[in-house]
Biotite code that builds the C-alpha atoms (Angstrom):
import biotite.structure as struc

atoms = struc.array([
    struc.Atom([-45.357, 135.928, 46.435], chain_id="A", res_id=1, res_name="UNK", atom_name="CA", element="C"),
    struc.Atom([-48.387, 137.240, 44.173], chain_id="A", res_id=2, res_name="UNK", atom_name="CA", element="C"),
    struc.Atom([-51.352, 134.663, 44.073], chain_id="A", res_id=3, res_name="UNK", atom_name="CA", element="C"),
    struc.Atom([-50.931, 132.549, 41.026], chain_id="A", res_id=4, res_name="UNK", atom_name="CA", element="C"),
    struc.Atom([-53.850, 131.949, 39.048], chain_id="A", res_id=5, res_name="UNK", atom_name="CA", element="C"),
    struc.Atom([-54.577, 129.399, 35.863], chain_id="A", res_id=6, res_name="UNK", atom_name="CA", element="C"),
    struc.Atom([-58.037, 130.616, 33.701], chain_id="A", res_id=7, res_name="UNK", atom_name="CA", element="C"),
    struc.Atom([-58.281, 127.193, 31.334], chain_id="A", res_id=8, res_name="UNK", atom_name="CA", element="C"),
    struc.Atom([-60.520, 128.659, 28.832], chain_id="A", res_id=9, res_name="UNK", atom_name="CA", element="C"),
    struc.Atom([-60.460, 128.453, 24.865], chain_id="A", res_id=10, res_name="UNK", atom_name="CA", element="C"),
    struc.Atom([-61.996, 131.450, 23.855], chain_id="A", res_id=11, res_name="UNK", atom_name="CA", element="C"),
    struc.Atom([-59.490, 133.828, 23.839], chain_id="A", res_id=12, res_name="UNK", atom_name="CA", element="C"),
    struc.Atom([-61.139, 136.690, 24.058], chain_id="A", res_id=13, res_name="UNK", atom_name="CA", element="C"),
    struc.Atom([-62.441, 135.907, 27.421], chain_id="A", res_id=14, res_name="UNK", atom_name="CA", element="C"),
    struc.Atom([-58.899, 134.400, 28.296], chain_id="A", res_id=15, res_name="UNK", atom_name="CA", element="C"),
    struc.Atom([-57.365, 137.603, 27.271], chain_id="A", res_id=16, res_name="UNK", atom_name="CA", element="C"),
    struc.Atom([-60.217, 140.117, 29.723], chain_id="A", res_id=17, res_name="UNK", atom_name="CA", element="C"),
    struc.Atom([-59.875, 138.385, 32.857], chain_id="A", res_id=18, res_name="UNK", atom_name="CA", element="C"),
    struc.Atom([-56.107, 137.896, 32.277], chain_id="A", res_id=19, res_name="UNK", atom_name="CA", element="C"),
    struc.Atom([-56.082, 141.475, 32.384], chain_id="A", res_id=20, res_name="UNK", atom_name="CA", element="C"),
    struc.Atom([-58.222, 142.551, 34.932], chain_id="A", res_id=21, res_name="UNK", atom_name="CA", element="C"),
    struc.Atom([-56.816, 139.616, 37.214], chain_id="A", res_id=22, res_name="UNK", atom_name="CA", element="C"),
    struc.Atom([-53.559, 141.082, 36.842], chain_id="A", res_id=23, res_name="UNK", atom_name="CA", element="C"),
    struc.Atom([-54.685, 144.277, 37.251], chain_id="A", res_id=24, res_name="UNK", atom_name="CA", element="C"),
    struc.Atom([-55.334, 143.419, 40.956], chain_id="A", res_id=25, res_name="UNK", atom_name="CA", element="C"),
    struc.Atom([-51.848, 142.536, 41.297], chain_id="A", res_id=26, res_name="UNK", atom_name="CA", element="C"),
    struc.Atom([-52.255, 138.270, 40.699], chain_id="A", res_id=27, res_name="UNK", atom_name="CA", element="C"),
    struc.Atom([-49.958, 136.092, 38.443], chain_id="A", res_id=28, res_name="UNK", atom_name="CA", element="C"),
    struc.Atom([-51.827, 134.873, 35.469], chain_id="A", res_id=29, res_name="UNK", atom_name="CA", element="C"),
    struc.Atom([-51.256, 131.927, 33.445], chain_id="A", res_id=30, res_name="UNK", atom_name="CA", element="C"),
    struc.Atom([-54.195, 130.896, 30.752], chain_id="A", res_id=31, res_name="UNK", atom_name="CA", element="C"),
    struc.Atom([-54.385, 127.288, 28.957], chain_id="A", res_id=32, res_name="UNK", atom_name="CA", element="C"),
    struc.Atom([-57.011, 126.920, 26.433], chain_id="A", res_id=33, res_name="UNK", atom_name="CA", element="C"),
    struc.Atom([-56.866, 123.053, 26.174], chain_id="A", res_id=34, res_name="UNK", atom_name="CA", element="C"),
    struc.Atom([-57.757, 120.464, 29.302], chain_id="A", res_id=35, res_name="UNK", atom_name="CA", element="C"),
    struc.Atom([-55.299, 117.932, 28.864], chain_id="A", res_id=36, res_name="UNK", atom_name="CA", element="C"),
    struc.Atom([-52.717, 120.978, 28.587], chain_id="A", res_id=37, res_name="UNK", atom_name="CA", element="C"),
    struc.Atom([-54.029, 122.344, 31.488], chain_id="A", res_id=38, res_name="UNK", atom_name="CA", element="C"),
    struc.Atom([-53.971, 118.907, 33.677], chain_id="A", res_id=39, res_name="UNK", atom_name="CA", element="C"),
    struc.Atom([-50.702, 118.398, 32.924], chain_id="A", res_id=40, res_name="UNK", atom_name="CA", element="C"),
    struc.Atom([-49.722, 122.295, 34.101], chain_id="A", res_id=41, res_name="UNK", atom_name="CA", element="C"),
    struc.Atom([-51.287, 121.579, 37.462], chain_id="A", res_id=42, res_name="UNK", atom_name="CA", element="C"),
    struc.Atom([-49.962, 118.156, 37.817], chain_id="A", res_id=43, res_name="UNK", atom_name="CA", element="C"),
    struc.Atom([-46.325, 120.036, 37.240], chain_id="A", res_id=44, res_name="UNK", atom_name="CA", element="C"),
    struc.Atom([-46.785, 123.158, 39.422], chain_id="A", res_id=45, res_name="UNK", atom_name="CA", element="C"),
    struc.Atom([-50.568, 123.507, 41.122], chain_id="A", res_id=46, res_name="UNK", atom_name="CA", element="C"),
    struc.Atom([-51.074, 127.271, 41.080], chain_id="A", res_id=47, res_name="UNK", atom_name="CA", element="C"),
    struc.Atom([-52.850, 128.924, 43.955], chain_id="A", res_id=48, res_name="UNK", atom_name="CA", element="C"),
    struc.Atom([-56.404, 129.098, 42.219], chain_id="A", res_id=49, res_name="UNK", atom_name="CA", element="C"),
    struc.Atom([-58.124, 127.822, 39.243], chain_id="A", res_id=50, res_name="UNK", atom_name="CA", element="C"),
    struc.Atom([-61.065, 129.358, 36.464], chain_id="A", res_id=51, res_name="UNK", atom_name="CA", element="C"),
    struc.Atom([-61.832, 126.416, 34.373], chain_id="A", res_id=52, res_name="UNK", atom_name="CA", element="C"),
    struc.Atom([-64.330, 126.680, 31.618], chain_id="A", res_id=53, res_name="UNK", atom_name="CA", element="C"),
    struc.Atom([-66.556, 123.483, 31.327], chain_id="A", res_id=54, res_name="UNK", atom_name="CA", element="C"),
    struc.Atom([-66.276, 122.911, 27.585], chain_id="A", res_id=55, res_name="UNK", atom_name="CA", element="C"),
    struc.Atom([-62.818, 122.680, 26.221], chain_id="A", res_id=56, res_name="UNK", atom_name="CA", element="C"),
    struc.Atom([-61.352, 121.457, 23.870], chain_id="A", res_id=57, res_name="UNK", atom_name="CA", element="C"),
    struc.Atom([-60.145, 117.346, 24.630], chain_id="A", res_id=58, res_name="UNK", atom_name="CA", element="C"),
    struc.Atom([-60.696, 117.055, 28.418], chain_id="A", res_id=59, res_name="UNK", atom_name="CA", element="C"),
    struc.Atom([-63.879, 118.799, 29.699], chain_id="A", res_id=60, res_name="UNK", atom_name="CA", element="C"),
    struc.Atom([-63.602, 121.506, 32.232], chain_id="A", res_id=61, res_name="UNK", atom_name="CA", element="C"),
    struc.Atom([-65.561, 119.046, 34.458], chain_id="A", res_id=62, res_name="UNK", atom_name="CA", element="C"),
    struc.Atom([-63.504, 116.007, 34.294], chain_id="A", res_id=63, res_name="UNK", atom_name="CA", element="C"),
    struc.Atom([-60.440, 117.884, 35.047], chain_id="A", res_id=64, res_name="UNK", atom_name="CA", element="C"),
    struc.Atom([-62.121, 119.358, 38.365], chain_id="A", res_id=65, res_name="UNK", atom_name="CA", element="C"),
    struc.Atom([-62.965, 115.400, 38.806], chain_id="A", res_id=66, res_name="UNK", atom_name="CA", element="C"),
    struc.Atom([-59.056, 114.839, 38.261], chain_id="A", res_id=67, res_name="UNK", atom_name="CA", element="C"),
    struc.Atom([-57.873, 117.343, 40.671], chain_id="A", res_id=68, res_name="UNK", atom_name="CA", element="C"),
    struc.Atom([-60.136, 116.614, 43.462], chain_id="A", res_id=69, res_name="UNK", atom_name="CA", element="C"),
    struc.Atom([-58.411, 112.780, 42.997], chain_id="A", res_id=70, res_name="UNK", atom_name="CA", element="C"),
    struc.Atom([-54.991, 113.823, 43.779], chain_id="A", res_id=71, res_name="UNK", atom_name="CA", element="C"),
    struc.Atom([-53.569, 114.405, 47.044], chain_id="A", res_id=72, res_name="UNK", atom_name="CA", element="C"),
    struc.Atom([-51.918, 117.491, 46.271], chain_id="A", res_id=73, res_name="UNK", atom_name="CA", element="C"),
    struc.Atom([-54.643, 119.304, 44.611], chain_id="A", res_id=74, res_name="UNK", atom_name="CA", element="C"),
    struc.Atom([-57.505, 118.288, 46.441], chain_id="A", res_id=75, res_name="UNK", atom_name="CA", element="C"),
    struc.Atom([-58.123, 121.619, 48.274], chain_id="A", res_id=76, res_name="UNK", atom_name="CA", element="C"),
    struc.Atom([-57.163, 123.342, 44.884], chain_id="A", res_id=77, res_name="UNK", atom_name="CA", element="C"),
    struc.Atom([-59.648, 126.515, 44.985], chain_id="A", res_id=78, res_name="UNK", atom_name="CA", element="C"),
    struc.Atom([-61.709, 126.153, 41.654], chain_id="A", res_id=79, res_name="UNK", atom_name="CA", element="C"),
    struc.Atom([-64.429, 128.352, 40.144], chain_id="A", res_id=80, res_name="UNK", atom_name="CA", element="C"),
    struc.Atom([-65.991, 126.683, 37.070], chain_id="A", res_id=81, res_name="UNK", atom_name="CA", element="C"),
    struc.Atom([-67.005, 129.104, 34.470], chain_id="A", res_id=82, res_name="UNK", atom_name="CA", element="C"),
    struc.Atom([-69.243, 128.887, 32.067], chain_id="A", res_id=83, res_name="UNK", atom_name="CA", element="C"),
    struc.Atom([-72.596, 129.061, 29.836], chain_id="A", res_id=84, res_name="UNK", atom_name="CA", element="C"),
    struc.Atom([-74.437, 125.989, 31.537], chain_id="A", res_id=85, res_name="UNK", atom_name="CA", element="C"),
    struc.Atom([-76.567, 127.868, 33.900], chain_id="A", res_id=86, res_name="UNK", atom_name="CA", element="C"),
    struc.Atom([-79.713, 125.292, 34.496], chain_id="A", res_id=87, res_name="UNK", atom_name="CA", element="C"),
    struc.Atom([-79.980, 124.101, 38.261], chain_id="A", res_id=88, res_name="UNK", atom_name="CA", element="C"),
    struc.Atom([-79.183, 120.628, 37.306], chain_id="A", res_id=89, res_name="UNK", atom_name="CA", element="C"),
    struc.Atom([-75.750, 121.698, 36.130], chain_id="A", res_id=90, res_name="UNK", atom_name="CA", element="C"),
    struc.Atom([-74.701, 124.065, 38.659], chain_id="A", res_id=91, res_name="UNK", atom_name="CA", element="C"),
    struc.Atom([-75.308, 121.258, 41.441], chain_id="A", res_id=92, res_name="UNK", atom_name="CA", element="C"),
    struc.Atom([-73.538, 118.705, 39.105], chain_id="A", res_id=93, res_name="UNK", atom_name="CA", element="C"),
    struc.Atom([-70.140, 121.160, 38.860], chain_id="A", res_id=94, res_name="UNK", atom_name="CA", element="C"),
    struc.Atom([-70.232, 121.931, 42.669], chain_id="A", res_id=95, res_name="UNK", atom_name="CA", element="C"),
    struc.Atom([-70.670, 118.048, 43.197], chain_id="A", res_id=96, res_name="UNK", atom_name="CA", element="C"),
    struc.Atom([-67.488, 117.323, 41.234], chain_id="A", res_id=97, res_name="UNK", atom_name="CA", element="C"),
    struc.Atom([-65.246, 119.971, 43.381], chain_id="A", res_id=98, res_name="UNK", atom_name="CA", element="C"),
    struc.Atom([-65.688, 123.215, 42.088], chain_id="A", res_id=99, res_name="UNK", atom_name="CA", element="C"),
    struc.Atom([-65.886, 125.865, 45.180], chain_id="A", res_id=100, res_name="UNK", atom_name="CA", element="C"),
    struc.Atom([-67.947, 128.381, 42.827], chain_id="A", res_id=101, res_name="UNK", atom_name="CA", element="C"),
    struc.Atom([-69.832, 128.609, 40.033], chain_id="A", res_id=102, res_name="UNK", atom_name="CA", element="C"),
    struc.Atom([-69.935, 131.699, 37.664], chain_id="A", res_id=103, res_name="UNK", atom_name="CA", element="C"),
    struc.Atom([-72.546, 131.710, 34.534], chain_id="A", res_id=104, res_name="UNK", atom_name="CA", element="C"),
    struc.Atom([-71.305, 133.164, 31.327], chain_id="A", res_id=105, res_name="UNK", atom_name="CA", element="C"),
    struc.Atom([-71.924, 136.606, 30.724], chain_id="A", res_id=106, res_name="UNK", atom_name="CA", element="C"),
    struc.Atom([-70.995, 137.230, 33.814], chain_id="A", res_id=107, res_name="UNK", atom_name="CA", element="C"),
    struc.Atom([-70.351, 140.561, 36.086], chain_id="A", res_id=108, res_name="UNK", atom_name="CA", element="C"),
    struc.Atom([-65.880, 140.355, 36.577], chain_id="A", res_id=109, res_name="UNK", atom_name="CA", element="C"),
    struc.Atom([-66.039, 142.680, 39.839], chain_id="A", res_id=110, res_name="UNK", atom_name="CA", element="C"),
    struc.Atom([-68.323, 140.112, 41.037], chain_id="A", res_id=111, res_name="UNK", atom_name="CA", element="C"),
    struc.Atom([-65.808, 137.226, 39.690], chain_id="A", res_id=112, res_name="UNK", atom_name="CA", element="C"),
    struc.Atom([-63.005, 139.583, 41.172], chain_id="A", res_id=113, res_name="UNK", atom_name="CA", element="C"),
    struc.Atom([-64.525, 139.760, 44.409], chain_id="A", res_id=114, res_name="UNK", atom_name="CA", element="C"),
    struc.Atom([-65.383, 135.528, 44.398], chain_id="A", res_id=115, res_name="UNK", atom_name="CA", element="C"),
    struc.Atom([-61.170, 135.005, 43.583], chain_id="A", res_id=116, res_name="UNK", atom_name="CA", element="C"),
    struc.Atom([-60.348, 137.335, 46.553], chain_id="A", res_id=117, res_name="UNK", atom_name="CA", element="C"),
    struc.Atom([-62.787, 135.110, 49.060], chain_id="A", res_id=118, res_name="UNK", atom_name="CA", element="C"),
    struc.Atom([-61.782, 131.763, 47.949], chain_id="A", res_id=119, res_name="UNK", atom_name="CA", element="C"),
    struc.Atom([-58.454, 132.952, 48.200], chain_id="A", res_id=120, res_name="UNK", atom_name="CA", element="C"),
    struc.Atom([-59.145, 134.471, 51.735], chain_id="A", res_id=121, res_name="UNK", atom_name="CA", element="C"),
    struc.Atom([-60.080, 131.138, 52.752], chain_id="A", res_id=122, res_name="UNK", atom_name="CA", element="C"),
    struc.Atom([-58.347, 128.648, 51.148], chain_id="A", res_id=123, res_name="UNK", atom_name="CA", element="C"),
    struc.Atom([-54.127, 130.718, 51.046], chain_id="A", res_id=124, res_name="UNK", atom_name="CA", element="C"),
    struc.Atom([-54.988, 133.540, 53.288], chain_id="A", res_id=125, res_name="UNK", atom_name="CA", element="C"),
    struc.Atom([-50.820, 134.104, 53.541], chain_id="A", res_id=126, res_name="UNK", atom_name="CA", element="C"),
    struc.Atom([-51.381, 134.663, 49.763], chain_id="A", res_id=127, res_name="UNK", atom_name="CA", element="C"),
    struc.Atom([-52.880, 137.866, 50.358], chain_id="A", res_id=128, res_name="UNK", atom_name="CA", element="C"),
    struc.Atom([-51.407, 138.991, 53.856], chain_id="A", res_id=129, res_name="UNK", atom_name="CA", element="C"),
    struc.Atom([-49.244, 141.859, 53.741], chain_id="A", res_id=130, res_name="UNK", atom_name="CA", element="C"),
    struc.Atom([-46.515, 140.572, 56.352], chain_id="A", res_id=131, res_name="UNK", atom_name="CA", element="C"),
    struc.Atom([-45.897, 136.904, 56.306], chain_id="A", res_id=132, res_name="UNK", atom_name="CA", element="C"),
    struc.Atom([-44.430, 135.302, 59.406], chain_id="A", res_id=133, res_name="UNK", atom_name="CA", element="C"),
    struc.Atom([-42.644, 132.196, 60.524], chain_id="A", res_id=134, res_name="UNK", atom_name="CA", element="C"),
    struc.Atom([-40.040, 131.727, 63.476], chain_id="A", res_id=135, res_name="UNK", atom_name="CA", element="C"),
    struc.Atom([-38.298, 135.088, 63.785], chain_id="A", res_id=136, res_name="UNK", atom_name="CA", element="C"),
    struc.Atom([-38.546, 135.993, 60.473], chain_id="A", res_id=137, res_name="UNK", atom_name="CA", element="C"),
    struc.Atom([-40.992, 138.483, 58.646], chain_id="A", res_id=138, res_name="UNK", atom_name="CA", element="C"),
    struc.Atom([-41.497, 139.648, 55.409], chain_id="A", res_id=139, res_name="UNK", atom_name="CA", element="C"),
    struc.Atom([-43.302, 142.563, 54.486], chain_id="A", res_id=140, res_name="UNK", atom_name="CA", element="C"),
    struc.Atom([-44.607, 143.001, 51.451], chain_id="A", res_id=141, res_name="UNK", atom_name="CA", element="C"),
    struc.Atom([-45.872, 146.582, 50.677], chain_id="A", res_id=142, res_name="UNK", atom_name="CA", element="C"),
    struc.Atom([-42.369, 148.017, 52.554], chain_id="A", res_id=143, res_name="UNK", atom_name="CA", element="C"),
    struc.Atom([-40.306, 145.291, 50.524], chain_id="A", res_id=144, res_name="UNK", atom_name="CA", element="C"),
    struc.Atom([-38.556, 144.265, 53.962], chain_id="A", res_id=145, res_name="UNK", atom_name="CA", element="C"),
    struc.Atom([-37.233, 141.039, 55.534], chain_id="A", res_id=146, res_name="UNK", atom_name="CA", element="C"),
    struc.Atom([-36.373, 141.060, 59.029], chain_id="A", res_id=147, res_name="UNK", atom_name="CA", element="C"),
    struc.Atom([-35.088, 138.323, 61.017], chain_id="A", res_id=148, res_name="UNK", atom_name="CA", element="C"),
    struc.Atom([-34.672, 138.626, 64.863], chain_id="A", res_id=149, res_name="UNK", atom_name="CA", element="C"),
    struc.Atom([-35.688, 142.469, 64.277], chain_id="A", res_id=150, res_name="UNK", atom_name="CA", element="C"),
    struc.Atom([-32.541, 142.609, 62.235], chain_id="A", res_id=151, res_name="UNK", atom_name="CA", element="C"),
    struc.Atom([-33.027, 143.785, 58.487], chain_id="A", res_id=152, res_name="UNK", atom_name="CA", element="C"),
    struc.Atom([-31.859, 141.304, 55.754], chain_id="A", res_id=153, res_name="UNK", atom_name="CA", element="C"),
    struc.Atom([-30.367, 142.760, 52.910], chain_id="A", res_id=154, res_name="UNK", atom_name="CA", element="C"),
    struc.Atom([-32.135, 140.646, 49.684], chain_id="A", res_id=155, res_name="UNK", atom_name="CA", element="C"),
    struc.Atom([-31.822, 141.309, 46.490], chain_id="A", res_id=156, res_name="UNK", atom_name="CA", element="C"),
    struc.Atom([-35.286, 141.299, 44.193], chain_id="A", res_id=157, res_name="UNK", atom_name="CA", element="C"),
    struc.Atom([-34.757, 137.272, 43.374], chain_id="A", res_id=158, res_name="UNK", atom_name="CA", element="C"),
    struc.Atom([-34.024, 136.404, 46.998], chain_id="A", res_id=159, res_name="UNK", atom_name="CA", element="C"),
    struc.Atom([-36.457, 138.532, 48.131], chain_id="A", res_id=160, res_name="UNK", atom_name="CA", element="C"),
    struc.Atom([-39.380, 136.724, 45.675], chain_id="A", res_id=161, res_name="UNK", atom_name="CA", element="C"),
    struc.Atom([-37.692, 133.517, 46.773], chain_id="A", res_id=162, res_name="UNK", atom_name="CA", element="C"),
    struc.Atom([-37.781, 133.787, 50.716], chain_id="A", res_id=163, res_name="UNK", atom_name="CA", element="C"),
    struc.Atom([-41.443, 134.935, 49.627], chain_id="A", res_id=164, res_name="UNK", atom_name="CA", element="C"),
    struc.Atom([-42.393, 131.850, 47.969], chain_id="A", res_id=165, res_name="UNK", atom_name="CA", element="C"),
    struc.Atom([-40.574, 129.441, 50.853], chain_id="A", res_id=166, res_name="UNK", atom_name="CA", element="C"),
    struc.Atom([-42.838, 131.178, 53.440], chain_id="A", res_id=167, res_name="UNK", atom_name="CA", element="C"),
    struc.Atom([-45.699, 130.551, 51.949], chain_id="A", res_id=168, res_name="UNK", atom_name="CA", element="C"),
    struc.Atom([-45.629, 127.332, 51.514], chain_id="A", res_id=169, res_name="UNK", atom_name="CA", element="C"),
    struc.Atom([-43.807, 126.064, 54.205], chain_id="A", res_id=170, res_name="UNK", atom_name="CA", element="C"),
    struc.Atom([-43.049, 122.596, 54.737], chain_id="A", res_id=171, res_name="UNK", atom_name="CA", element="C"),
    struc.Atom([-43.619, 121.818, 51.517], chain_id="A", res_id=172, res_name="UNK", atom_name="CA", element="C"),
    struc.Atom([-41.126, 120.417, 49.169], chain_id="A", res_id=173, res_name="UNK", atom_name="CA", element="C"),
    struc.Atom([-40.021, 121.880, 45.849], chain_id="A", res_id=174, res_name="UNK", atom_name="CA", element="C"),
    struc.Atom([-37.988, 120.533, 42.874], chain_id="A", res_id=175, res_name="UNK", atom_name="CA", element="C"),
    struc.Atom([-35.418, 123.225, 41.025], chain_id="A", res_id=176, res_name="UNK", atom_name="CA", element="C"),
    struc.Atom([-37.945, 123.545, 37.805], chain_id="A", res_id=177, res_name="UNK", atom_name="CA", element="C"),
    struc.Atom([-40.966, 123.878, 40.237], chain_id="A", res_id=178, res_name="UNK", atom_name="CA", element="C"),
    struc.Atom([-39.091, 126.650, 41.858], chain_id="A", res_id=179, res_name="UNK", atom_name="CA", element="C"),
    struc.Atom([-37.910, 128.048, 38.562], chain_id="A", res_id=180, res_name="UNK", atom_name="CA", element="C"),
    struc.Atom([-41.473, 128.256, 37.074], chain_id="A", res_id=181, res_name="UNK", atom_name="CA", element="C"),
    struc.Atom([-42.547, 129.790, 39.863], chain_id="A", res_id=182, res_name="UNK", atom_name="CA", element="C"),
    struc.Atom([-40.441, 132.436, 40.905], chain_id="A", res_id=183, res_name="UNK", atom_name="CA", element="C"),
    struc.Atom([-39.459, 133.276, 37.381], chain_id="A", res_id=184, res_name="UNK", atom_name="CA", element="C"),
    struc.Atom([-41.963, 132.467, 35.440], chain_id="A", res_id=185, res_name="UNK", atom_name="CA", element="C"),
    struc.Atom([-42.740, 129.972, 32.857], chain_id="A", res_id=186, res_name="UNK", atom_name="CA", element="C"),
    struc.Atom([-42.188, 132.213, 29.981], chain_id="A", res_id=187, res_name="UNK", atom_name="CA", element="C"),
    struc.Atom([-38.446, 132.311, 30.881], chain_id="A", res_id=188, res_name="UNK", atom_name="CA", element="C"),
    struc.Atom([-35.365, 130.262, 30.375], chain_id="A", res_id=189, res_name="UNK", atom_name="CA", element="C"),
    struc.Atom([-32.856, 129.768, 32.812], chain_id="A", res_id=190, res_name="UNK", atom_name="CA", element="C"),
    struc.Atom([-31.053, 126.861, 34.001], chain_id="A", res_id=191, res_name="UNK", atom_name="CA", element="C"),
    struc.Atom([-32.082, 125.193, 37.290], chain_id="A", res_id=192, res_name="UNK", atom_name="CA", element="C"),
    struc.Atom([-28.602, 125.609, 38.615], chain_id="A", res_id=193, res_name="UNK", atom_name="CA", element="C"),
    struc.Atom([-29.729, 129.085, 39.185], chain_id="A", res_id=194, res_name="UNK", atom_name="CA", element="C"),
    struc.Atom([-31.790, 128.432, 42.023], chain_id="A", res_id=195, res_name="UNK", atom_name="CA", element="C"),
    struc.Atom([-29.528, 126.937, 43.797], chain_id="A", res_id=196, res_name="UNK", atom_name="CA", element="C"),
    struc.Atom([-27.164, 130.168, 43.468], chain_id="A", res_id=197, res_name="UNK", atom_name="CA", element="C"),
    struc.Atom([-30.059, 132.628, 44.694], chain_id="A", res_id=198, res_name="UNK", atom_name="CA", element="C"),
    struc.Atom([-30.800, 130.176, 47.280], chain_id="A", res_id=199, res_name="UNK", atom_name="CA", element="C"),
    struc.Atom([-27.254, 130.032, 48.436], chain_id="A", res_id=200, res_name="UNK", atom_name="CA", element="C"),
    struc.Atom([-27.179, 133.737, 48.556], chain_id="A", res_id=201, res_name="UNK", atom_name="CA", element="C"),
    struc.Atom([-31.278, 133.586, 50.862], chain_id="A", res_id=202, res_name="UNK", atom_name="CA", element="C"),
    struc.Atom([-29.174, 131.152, 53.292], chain_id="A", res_id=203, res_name="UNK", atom_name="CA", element="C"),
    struc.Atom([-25.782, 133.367, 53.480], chain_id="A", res_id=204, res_name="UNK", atom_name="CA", element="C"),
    struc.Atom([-28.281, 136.979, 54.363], chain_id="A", res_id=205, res_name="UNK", atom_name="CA", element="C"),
    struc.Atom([-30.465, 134.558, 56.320], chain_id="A", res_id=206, res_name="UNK", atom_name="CA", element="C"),
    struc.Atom([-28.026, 132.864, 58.523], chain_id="A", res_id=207, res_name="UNK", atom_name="CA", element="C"),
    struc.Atom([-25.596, 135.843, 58.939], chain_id="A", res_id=208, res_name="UNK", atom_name="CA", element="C"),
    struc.Atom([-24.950, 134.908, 62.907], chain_id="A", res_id=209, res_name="UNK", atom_name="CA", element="C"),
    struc.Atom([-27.677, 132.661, 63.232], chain_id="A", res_id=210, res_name="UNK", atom_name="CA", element="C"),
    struc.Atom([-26.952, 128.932, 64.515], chain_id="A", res_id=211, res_name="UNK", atom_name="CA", element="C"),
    struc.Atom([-30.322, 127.785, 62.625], chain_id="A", res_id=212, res_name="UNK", atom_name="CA", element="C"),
    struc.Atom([-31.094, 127.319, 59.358], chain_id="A", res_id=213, res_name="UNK", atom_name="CA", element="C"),
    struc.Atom([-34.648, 127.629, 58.408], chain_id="A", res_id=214, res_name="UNK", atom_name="CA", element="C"),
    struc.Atom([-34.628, 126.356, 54.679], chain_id="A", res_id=215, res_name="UNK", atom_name="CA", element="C"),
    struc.Atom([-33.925, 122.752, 54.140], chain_id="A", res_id=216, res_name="UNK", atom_name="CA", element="C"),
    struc.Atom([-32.537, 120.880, 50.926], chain_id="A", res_id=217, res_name="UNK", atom_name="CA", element="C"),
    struc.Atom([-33.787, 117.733, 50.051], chain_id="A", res_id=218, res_name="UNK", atom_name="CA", element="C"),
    struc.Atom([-31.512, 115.051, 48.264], chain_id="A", res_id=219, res_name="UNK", atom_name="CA", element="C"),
    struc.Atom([-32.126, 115.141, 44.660], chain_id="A", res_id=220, res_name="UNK", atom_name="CA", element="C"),
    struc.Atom([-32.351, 118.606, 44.067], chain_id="A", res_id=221, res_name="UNK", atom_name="CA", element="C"),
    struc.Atom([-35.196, 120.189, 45.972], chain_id="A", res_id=222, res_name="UNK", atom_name="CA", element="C"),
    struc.Atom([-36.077, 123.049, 48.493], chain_id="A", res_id=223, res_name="UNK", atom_name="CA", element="C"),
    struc.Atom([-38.266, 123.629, 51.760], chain_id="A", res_id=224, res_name="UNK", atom_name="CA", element="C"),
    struc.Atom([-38.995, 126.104, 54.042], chain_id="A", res_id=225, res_name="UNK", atom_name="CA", element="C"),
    struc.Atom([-38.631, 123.790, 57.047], chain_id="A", res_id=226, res_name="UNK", atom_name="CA", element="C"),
    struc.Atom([-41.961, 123.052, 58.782], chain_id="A", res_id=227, res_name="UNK", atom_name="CA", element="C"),
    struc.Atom([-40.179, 122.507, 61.978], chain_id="A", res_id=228, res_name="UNK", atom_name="CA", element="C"),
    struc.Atom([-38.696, 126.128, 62.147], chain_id="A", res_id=229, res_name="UNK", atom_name="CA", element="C"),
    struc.Atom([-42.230, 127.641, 62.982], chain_id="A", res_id=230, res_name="UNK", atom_name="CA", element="C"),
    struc.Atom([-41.998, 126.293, 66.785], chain_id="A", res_id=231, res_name="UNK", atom_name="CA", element="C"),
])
């Protein structure tokens, strides 16, 4: 699954540039130019990184990195504040709240390219591998190809995003809309019920002749890639 990435900035201009030379690179972009709009995105479905301005419009770009680093789940959220505060004084007081890195407006975007791709490096390396692996199955990326046991498994492009997404966050536990949002996107409407087609479909390739059964459903509606299948 492409790196998903959230730029919370209100001058759309700038929103609209590194949008497009983020996705250039080949990453998911989503853009918010309000912080309590933004909070509550992240709160829904934390992407993989964040670019948050520091002045925004209702909640400040630096009380929402104070938010984040609160909760559990978004804690080791990879953020790089951005923005026109460059005096020593501020810079320590944004990495102090949680940021990772600090870029000061104008700024240079190969060097803000280059600062995405080693936070990212560290923080979801499998975001960025080419083959992801877990039990006896691989996916590979580039080549489009999921083998299990050695044996190619015939996916379709949905299953094929959706196995992506599983792997790399196994363990972890997704609700339909979660899954929804991000394997198809925000921008488009389809009932939840259709994740639970496409991931009867993963299973059936998956499981062709196998005795285990690495994705597990969770009462109320939700999906893992079992943590317990990587031994």
């Amino acid at each position: 699954m492409t790196a998903r990435i959230l730029i919370v900035e209100d001058e759309e201009s700038l929103a609209i540039m590194l949008r497009y030379n983020l996705e250039k690179e080949g990453f998911a972009v989503e853009t918010s130019a309000h912080g309590d709009e933004a909070d509550i995105r992240i709160r829904e479905n934390p992407p993989d990184l964040a670019v948050i301005d520091w002045m925004l419009p209702g909640l400040s770009g630096i009380e929402l990195v104070r938010r984040l680093r609160l909760r559990p789940e978004t804690k080791q959220l990879p953020i790089i504040m951005l923005t026109a505060r460059g005096e020593e004084p501020e810079r320590i007081r944004g990495l102090a709240t949680g940021a990772d890195d600090y870029i000061v407006k104008p700024f240079s975007v190969p060097e803000l390219l280059a600062r995405v791709q080693a936070l990212l490096r560290r923080a979801k390396p499998q975001s960025l591998a080419s083959v992801l692996s877990v039990g006896d199955i691989q996916l590979d990326r580039d080549k489009k190809r999921a083998l299990r046991a050695g044996r190619e498994i015939l996916l379709g492009p949905t299953e094929f995003r959706l196995l992506e997404f599983l792997m790399e966050n196994v363990g972890r536990v997704y609700a339909r809309e979660q899954v929804l949002n991000s394997v198809w996107g925000r921008d488009v409407y389809i009932d939840e019920r259709t994740v639970d087609v496409h991931v009867g479909r993963l299973r059936k390739a998956l499981n062709r002749g196998k005795e285990t059964d690495p994705i597990r459903t969770v009462r109320g509606g939700g999906y893992a890639f079992d943590e317990r299948y990587q031994s």
